[in-house]
C-alpha positions as CSV (number, residue, x, y, z in Angstrom):
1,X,179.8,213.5,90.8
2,X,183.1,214.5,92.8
3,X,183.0,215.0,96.3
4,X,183.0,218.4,97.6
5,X,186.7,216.8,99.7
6,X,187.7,216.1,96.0
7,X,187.2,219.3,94.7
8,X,188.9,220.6,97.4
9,X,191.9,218.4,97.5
10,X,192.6,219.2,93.9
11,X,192.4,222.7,94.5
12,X,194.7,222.4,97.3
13,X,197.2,220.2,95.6
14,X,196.8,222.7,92.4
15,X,197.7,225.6,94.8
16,X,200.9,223.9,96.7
17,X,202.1,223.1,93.3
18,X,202.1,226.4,92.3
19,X,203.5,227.8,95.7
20,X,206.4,225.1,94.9
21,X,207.3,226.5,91.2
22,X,207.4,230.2,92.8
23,X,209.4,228.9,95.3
24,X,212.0,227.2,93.1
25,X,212.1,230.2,90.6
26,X,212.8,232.8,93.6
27,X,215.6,230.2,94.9
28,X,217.2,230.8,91.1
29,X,217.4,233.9,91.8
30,X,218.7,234.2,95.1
31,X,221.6,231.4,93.7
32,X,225.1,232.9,94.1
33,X,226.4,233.9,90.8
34,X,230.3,234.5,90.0
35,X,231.0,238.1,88.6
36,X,234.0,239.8,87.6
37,X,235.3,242.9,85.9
38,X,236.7,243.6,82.8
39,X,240.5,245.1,83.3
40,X,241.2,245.5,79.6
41,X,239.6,245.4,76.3
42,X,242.1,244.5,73.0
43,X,241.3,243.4,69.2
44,X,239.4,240.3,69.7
45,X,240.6,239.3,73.4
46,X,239.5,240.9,76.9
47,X,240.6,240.5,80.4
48,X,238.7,240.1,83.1
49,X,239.4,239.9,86.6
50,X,237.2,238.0,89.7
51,X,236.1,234.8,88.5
52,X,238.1,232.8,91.0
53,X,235.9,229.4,90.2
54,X,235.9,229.8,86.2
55,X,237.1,226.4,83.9
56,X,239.2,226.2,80.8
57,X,237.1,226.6,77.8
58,X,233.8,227.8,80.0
59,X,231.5,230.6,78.3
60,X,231.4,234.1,79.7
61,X,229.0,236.2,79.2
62,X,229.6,239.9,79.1
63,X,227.0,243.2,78.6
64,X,225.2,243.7,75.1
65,X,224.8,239.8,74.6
66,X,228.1,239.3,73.9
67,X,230.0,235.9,74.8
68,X,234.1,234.9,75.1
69,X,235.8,231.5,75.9
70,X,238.0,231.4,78.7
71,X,241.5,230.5,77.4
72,X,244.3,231.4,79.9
73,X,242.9,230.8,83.3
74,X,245.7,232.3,85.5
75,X,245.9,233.1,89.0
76,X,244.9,236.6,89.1
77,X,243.5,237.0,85.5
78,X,241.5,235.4,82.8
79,X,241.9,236.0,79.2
80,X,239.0,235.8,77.4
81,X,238.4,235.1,73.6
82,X,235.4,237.2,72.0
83,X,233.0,235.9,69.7
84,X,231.3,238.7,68.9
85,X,231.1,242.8,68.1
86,X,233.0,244.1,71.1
87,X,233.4,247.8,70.6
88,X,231.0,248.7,72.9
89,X,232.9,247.2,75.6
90,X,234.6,249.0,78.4
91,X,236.8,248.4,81.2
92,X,235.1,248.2,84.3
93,X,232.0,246.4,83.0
94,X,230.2,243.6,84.5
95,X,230.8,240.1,83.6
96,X,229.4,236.8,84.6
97,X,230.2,233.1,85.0
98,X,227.6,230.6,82.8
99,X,229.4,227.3,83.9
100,X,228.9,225.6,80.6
101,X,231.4,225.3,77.7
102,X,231.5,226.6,74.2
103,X,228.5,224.3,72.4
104,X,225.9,224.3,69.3
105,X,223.0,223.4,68.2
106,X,222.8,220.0,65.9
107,X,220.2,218.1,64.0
108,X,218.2,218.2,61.0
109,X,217.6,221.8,61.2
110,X,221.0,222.5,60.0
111,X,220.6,220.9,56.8
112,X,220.3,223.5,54.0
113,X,221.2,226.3,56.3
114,X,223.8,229.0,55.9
115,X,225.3,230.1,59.3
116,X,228.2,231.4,61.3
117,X,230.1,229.6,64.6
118,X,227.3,230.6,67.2
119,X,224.5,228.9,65.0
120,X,223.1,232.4,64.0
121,X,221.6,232.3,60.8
122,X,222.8,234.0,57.5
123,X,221.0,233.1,54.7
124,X,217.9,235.4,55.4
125,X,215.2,232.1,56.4
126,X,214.6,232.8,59.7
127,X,216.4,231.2,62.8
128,X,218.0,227.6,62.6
129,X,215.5,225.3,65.2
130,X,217.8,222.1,66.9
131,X,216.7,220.1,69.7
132,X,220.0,218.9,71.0
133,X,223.2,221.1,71.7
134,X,226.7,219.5,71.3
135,X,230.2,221.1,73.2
136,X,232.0,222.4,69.9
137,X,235.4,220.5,72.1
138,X,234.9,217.2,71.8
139,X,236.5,213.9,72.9
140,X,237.9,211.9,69.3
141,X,236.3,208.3,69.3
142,X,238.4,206.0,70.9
143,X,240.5,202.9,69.1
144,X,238.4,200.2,70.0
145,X,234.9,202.3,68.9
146,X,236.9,202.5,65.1
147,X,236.7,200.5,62.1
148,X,239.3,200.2,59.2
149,X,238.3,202.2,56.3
150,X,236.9,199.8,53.7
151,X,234.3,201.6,51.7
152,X,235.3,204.7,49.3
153,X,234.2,208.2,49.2
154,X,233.8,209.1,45.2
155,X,235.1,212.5,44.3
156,X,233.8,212.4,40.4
157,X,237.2,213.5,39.9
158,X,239.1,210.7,37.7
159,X,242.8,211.7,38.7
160,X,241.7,211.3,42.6
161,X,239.6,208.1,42.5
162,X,241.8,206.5,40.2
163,X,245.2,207.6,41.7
164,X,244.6,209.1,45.1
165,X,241.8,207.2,46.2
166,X,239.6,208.4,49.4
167,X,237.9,206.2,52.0
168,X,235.1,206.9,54.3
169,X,236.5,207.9,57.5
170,X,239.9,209.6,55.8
171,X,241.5,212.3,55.9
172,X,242.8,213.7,52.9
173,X,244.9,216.6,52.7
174,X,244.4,219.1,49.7
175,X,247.4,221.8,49.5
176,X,249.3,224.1,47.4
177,X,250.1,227.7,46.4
178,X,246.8,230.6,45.8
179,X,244.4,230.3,43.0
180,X,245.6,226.3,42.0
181,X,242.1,225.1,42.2
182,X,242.3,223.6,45.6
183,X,238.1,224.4,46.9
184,X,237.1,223.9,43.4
185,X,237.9,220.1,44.2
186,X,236.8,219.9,47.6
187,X,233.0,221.4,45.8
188,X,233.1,218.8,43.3
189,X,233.2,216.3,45.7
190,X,230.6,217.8,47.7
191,X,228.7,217.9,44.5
192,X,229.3,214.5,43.8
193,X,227.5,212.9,46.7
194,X,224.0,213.7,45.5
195,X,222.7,210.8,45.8
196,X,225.0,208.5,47.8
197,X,223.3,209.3,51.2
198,X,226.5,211.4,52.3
199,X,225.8,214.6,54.1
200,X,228.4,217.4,53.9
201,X,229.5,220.0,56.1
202,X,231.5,223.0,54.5
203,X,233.2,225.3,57.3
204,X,234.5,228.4,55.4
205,X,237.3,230.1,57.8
206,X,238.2,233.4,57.3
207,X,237.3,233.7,53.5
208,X,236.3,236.8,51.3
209,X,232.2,237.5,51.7
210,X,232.6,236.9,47.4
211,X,234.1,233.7,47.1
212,X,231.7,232.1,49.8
213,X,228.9,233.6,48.0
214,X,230.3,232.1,44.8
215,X,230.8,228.3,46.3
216,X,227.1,229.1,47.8
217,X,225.8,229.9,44.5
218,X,227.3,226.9,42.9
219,X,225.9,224.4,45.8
220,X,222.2,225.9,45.6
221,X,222.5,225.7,41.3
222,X,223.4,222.2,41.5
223,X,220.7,220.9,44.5
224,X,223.8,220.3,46.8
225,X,222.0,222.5,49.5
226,X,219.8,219.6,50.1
227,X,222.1,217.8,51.7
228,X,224.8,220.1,52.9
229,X,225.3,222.2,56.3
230,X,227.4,225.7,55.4
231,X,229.5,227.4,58.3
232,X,230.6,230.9,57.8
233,X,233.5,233.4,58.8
234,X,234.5,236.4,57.0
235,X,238.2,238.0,56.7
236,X,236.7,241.0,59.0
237,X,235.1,238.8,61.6
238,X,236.6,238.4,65.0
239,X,239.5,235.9,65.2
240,X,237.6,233.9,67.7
241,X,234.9,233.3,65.2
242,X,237.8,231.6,63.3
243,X,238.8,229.8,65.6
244,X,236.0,228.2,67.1
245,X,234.6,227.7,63.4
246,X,236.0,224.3,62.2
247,X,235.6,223.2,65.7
248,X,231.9,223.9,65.7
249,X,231.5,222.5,62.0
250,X,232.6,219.1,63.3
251,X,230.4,218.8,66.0
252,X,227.4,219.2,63.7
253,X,228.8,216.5,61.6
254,X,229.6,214.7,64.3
255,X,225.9,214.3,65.5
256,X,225.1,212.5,61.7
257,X,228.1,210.6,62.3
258,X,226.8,209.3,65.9
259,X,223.7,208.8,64.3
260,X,225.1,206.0,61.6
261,X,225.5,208.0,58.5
262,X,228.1,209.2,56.6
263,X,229.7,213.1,56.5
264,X,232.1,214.7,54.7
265,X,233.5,218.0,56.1
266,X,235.6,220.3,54.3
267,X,237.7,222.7,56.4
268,X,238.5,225.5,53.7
269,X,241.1,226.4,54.7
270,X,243.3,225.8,58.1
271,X,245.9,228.4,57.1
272,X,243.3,231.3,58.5
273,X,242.1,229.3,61.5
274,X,246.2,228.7,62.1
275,X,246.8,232.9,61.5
276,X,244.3,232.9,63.8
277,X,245.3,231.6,66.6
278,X,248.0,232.5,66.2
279,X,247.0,236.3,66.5
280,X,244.9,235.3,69.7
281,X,248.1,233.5,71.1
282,X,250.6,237.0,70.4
283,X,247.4,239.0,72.1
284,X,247.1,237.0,75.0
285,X,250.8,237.0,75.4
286,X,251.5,233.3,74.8
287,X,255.1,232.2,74.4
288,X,256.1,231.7,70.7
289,X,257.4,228.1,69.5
290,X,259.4,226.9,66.6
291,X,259.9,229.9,64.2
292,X,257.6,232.5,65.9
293,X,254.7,231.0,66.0
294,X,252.6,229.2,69.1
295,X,254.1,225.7,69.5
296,X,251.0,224.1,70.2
297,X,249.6,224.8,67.1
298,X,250.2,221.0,65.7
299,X,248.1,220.0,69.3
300,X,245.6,222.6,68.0
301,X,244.6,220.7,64.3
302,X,245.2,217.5,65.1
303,X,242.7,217.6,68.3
304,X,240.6,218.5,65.5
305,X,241.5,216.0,62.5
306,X,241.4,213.1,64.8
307,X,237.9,213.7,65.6
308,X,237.0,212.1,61.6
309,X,237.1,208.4,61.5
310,X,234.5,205.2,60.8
311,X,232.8,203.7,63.6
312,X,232.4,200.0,64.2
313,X,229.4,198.5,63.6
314,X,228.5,198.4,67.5
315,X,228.8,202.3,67.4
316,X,226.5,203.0,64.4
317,X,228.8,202.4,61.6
318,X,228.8,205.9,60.3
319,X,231.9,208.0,59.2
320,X,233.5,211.5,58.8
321,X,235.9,212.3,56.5
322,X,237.7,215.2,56.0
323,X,239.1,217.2,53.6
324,X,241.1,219.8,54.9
325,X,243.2,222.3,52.9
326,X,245.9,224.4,53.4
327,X,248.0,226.9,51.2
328,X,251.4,226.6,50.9
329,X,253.7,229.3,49.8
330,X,256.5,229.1,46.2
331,X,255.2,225.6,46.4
332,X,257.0,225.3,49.9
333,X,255.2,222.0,51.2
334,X,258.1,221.6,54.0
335,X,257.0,224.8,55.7
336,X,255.8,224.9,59.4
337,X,252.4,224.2,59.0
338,X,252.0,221.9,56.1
339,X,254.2,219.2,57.5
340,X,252.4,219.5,60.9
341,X,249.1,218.7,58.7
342,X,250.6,216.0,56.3
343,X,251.9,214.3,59.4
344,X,248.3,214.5,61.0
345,X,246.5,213.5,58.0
346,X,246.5,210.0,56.0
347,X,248.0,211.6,52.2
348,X,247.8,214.1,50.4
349,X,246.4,215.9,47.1
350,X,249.0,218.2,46.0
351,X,248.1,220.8,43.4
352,X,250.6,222.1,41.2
353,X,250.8,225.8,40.1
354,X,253.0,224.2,37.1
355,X,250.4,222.0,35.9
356,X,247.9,225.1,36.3
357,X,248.9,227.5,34.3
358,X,249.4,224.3,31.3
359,X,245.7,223.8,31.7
360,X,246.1,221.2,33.1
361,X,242.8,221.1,35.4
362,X,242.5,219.6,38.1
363,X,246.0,220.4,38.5
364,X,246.8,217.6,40.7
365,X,250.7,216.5,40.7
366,X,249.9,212.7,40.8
367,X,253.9,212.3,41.8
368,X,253.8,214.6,44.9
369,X,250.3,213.1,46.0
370,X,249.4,210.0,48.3
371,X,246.9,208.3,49.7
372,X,247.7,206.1,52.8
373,X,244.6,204.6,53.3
374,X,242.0,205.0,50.5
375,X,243.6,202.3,48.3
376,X,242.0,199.9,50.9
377,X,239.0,201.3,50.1
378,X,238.8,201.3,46.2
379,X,236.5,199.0,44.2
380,X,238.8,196.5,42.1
381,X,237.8,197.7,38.7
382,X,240.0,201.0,39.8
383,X,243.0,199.0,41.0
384,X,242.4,196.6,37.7
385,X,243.7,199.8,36.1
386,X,245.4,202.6,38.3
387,X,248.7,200.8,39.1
388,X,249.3,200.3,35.3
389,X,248.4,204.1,34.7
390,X,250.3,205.6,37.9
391,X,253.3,203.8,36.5
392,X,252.9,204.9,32.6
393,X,252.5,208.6,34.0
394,X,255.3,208.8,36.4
395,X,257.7,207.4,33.2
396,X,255.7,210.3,31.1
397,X,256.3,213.2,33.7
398,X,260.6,212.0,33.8
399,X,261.0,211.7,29.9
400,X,258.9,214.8,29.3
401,X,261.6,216.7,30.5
402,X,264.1,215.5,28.2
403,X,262.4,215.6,25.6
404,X,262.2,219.1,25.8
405,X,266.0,219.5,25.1
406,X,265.5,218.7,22.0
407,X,267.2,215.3,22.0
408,X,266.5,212.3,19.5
409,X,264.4,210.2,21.1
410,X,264.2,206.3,20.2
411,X,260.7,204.7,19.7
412,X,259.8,203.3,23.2
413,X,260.4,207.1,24.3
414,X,258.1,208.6,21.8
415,X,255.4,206.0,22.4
416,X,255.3,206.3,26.2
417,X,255.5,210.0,25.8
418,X,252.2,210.0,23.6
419,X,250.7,207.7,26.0
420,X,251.5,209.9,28.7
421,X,250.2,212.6,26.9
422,X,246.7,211.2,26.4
423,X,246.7,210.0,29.8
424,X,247.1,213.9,31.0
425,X,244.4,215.2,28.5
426,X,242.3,212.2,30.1
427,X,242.2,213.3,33.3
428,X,241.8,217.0,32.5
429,X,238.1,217.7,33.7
430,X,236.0,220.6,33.9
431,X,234.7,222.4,36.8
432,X,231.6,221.1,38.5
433,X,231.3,218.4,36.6
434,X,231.4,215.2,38.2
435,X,231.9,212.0,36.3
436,X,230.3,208.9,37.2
437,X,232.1,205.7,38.3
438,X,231.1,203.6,35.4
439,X,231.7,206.2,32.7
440,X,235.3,206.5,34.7
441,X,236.5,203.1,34.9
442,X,235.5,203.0,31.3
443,X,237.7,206.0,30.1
444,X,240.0,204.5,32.6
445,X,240.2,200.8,31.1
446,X,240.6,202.3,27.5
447,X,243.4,204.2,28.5
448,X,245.2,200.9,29.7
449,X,244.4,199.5,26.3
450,X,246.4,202.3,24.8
451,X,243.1,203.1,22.6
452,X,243.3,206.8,22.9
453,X,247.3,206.6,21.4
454,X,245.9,207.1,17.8
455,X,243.8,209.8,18.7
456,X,244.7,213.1,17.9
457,X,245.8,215.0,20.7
458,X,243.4,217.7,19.6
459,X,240.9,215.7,18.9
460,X,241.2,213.9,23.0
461,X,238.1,216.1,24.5
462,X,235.5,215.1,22.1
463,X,237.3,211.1,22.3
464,X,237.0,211.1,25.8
465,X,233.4,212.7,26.2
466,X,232.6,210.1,23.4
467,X,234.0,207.0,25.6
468,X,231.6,208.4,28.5
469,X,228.5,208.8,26.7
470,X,229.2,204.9,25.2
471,X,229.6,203.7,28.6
472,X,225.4,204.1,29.3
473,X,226.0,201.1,26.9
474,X,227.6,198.6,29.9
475,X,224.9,196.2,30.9
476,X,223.3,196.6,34.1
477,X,224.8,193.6,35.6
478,X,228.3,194.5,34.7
479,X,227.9,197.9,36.4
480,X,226.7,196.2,39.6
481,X,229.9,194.5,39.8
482,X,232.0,198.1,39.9
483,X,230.5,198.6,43.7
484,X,231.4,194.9,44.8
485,X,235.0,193.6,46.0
486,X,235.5,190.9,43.0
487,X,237.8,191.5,40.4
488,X,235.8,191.7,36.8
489,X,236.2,189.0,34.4
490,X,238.4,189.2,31.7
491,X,235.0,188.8,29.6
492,X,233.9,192.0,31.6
493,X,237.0,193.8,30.8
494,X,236.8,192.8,26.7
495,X,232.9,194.2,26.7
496,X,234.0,197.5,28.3
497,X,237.1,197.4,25.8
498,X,235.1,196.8,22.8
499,X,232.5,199.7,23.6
500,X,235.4,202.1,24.5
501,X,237.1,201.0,20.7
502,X,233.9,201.4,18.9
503,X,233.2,204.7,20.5
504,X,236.5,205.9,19.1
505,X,236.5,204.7,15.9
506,X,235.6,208.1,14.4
507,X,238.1,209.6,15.8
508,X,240.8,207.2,14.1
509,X,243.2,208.9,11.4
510,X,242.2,207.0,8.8
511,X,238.6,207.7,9.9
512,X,239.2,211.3,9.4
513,X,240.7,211.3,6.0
514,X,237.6,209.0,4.8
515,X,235.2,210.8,2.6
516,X,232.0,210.5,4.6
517,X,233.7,210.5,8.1
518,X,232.4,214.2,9.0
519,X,228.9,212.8,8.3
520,X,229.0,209.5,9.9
521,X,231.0,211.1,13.5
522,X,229.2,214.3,14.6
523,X,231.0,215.5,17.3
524,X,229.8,218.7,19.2
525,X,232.5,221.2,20.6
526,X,232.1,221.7,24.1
């Protein structure tokens, strides 16, 4: 039994404790706190005066639960970036110092979830739960915490991996004029990793309500959700919403990057977050730059870009890559902001309103495109083949135009025009539907091989879905060798080659014209 001098010490130490808590709780209280006043109220921006002691970048909090970033911090004044509905705000009200910065919440919880900059949830499952907060500004890694990029990032898109090829730790540039396809390829690389323990992150800036619910749609019909984190801003939102978006987005996908796996983050697209800024720049009465608009703009995105790289093996070893895209204007890539952002990045995926409206899908312009550092990073059964292809449809691309005139052409001409041809109607791939790397580099080797140059050019979509569907037939131990650094043998090579040329023979002229050739070759329209 306890002492009655026990009992009583507990009850003592029980009752200081709790005199201590009320203590330090009234001290909170009586704390000096920084208050100021709002002086004017505009379209997305206030300013507030009396906050003598507020930072660059620190969170103010003003009446009705609203929040702004400080963003000019001048003697006299602050101007203040909302991030929320500010109607009901007036001059004269009350505002308050938090002394933190701009952050959000990271973690698993994310995964799956549907939100908007401040972590608030939109997809109607109740709120998001994180147990660690990140600032959305954050430091880039430095060079000596990098690795070179050495392992790629498959798109399922056979013009990209075989001719642009992306690394883990990139970033890849995707541009060109309105409605050329340019998120339908950033989804079908999202839609590709299923499987390849890659995460994704895709920050939506400034987009119709429609189209995000359409790319939603597509993500939660093919499983992608699983593994993806979906950041939100509408056209109608606050332009501080857009601004802060991509910048939030990357934190979260920092967090899995810290953590040793690998992200992708698509940034769809950096022409809103640039408009803007740029509209919070004219409000706040920021000097113009270079043709009217705010010359730090390039400071702006590539604070941001360079925040994707691979860590070193001491740091984790995981890796962001990034995929941002921008929209160009009459196919203008030498305007302001796309050469600030092909500068910044490493290459480029240039879509081609041309090659659109031929049908030509993905309309990638394989002569306008580059990748600087994801050739590194492709598996040597691609670069077996994609050197020999790039070349054969450069030539194709030149002499297509002369052939148009009309002009006789000699033999050599007319066979590398064919070729090209194939080689066009090869790489033309429907919408969400990502093609794997062995059924690739099988398509890919047979076009080398010239097989598809009998092949009737209307007859090339059934050929090509036919050399796919034969590729299940590569042995197990051959397909181990795509993920692997060696070079395949030339026995590999004449294996693959021989499957590819009996999974065309139906499609052979002389096939067609045979009796029973309709019988023997079923082949399904898509």
């Amino acid at each position: 039994m306890n002492s009655p001098s026990s009992n009583l010490q507990t009850v003592l130490d029980r009752s200081f404790a709790d005199l201590r808590q009320r203590r330090e709780a009234f001290s909170a209280q009586l704390a000096p706190r920084e208050t100021g006043t709002i002086t004017q109220v505009s379209t997305g921006i206030a300013m507030v005066s009396g906050l003598p002691g507020v930072g660059y970048d620190e969170l103010i909090a003003f009446p009705g639960g609203v929040f702004g970033i400080a963003f000019n911090v001048d003697e006299l004044e602050v101007g203040v970036v909302l991030l929320g509905e500010y109607w009901h705000l007036r001059a004269g009200d009350e505002v308050q110092r938090t002394g933190r910065v701009m952050d959000v919440g990271v973690g698993d919880g994310t995964l799956g979830r549907v939100m908007d900059p401040l972590g608030r949830p939109l997809d109607g499952q109740g709120p998001i739960v994180t147990k660690q907060r990140l600032p959305i500004e954050r430091p880039a890694a430095p060079i000596m915490d990098r690795a070179p990029v050495s392992v790629p990032l498959q798109t399922g898109l056979k013009v990209v991996d075989a001719l642009i090829p992306v690394g883990r730790g990139q970033r890849e540039l995707i541009l060109g004029d309105r409605q050329t396809g340019k998120t339908t390829i950033a989804i079908d690389t999202i839609l590709n990793q299923q499987g390849k323990d890659v995460l994704c992150v895709y920050c939506a800036i400034g987009q119709r309500a429609a189209a995000v619910a359409k790319t939603i749609a597509i993500l939660q019909e093919k499983g992608a959700m699983a593994y993806t984190v979906v950041m939100v801003t509408e056209g109608n939102d606050p332009p501080g919403l857009a601004y802060i978006a991509p910048y939030a987005a990357t934190s979260m996908a920092e967090h899995y990057m810290h953590a040793g796996r690998d992200v992708l983050i698509v940034y769809d697209d950096l022409t809103h977050h640039a408009r803007a800024y740029r509209e919070l720049s004219l409000l706040l009465r920021r000097p113009p730059g270079r043709e009217a608009f705010p010359g730090d703009i390039f400071y702006i995105h590539s604070r941001l870009l360079e925040r994707s790289t691979h860590l070193s093996e001491e740091r984790g070893g995981g890796s962001l890559t990034a995929l941002p895209i921008i929209e160009t204007e009459a196919q203008n890539m030498s305007a302001y902001i796309p050469t600030n952002l092909i500068s910044i990045t490493d290459g480029q995926i240039y879509l081609s309103p041309s090659l659109f409206e031929l049908g030509a899908l993905p309309a990638v312009d394989v002569g306008k495109s580059v990748s600087r550092v994801g050739g590194k990073a492709q598996r040597a059964a691609y670069r077996a083949v994609s050197g020999d292809l790039k070349l054969a449809y450069s030539q194709f691309e030149e002499l297509e135009t002369f052939a148009r005139f009309g002009a006789r052409l000699d033999a050599n001409t007319t066979q590398s025009i064919e070729h090209g041809r194939r080689i066009r109607a090869c790489l033309k791939q429907a919408e969400s539907s990502p093609v794997s790397e062995v059924a690739q580099i099988a398509v890919l080797m047979a076009l080398t091989a010239k097989l598809f140059d009998t092949v009737p050019l209307e007859r090339m979509t059934d050929a090509e879905r036919a050399v796919r569907e034969a590729a299940a037939q590569i042995p197990t131990d051959v397909c181990g060798r795509f993920d692997t650094a060696k070079k395949l043998s030339d026995e590999d090579q004449a294996l693959i080659i021989g499957i590819a040329r009996t999974a065309l023979a139906p499609f052979q002229p002389e096939a067609a014209t045979a009796p029973d050739s309709a019988v023997a070759a079923p082949v399904e329209k898509p």
